[in-house]
Every structure is written in structure tokens, then in C-alpha cells.
C-alpha positions in Angstrom: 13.5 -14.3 -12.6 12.7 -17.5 -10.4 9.6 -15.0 -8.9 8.2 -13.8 -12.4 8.2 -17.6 -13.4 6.2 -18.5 -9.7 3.6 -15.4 -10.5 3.1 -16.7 -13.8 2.2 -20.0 -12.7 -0.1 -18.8 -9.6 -1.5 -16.5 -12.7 -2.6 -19.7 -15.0 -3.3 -21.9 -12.0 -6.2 -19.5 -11.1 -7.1 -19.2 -14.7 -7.0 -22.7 -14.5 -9.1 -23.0 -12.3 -11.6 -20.4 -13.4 -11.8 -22.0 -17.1 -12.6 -25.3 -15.4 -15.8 -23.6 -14.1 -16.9 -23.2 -17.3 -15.8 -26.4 -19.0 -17.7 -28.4 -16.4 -20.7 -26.6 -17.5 -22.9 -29.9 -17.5 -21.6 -31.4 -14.3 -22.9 -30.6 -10.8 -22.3 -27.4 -9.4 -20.4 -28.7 -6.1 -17.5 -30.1 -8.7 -17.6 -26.4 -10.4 -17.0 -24.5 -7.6 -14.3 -26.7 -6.3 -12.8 -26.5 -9.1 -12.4 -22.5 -8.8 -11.5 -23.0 -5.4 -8.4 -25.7 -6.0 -7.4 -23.0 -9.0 -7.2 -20.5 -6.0 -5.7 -22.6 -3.2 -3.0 -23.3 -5.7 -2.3 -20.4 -7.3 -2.5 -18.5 -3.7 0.0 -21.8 -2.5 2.5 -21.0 -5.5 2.5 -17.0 -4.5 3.7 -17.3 -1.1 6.8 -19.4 -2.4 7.6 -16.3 -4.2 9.2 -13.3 -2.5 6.5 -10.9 -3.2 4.1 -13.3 -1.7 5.9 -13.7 1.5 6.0 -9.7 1.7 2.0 -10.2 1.0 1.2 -12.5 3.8 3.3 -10.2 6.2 1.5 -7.8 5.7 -1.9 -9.0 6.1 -0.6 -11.1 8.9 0.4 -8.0 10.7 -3.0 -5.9 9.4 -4.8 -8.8 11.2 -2.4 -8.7 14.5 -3.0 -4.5 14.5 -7.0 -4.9 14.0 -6.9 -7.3 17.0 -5.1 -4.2 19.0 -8.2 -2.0 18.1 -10.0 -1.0 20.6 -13.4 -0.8 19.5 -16.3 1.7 20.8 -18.7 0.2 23.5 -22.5 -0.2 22.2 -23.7 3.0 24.5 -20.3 5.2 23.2 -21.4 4.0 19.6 -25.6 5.1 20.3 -24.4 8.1 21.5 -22.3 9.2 18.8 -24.8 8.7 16.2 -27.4 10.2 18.2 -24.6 13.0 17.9 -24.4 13.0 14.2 -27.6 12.8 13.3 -28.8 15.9 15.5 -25.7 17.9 14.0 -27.6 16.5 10.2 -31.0 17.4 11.6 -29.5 21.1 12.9 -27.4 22.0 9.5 -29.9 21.0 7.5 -32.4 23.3 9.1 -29.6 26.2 9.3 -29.3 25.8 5.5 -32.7 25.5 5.0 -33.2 28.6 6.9 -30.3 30.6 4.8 -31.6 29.3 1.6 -35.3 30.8 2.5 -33.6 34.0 3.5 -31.5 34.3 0.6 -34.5 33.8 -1.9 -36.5 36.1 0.1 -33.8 39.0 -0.4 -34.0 37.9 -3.9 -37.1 38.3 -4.4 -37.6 41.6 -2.9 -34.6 42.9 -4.9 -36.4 42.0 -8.0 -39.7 43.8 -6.9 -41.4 40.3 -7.1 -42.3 40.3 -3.4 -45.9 41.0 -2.0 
């Protein structure tokens, strides 16, 4: 019950902070968008009290820790493999292209519409 009661709260402190963006209409726009952003430092503060938030920030903490342990493509692997690709594009399009011609040729003649 204690967690439904901390969502709720994170829930109107963002919309908190999002109708203070509006009600500030007149004032300058540094004030405005601070005012969003305390509404979302507090509501995001209030969720990780609550047991779903801690499982939330566990989980992108470790998504962060596994995209660090990535190991990304070198610039000449990534070159190649899109030189790759778009030959293999460049070759299938021409085979369909090539079958599609064929095809409506057949057609054609089947019909007695060819020359």
C-alpha cells in the first residue's frame, strides 16, 4: 500500500511540475523549464523510495554496466559491412528486377500481345 501511495505522489509531483509550465506562461522561459525539471527530479526522487523503483534503477543500472561490456565493431569492420549490404541491395534488386522483366515478358507472349 505504502508503494501505490509513493507512485501516486511521484505521479502528481510530475504533473506538478508539468502544470507549472503552463501557469508560468508570462514568466521567463528559464523559470518554466525548471520548473518541469524539479517536477521530474522529484517525482523520479519519490520512485526510487518505492520498491518498484528500486527494481527500475537495477535494471538500467545493470543495462548500462552490460552496454559497457559491448564490444563494438572497429570503423573498417563497420565500412566493410555496409559496403556488404549495400552490394547484396544493389544485387537483389537487379535479380528481381531481372525476374520481374522475365515474368511480364512470358506474360505478354502468353497473351499474344508480344511483337
Amino acid at each position: 500500500m505504502a508503494d501505490k501511495i509513493k507512485l501516486l505522489i511521484a505521479l502528481l509531483l510530475l504533473a506538478a511540475g508539468v502544470v507549472g509550465f503552463y501557469a508560468l506562461g508570462d514568466a521567463a522561459a528559464v523559470l518554466r523549464v525548471a520548473s518541469v525539471l524539479f517536477g521530474v527530479m522529484a517525482a523520479a526522487g519519490v520512485f526510487w523510495t518505492s520498491s518498484q523503483g528500486k527494481r527500475f534503477f537495477g535494471f538500467a543500472g545493470d543495462s548500462v554496466n552490460e552496454a559497457k561490456r559491448v564490444v563494438w565493431p572497429t570503423r573498417k569492420e563497420t565500412v566493410q559491412t555496409t559496403g556488404i549490404v549495400i552490394l547484396f541491395a544493389v544485387v537483389m534488386a537487379l535479380f528481381l528486377w531481372a525476374v520481374d522483366a522475365s515474368l511480364l515478358l512470358v506474360v505478354n507472349k502468353l497473351m499474344g500481345r508480344g511483337d
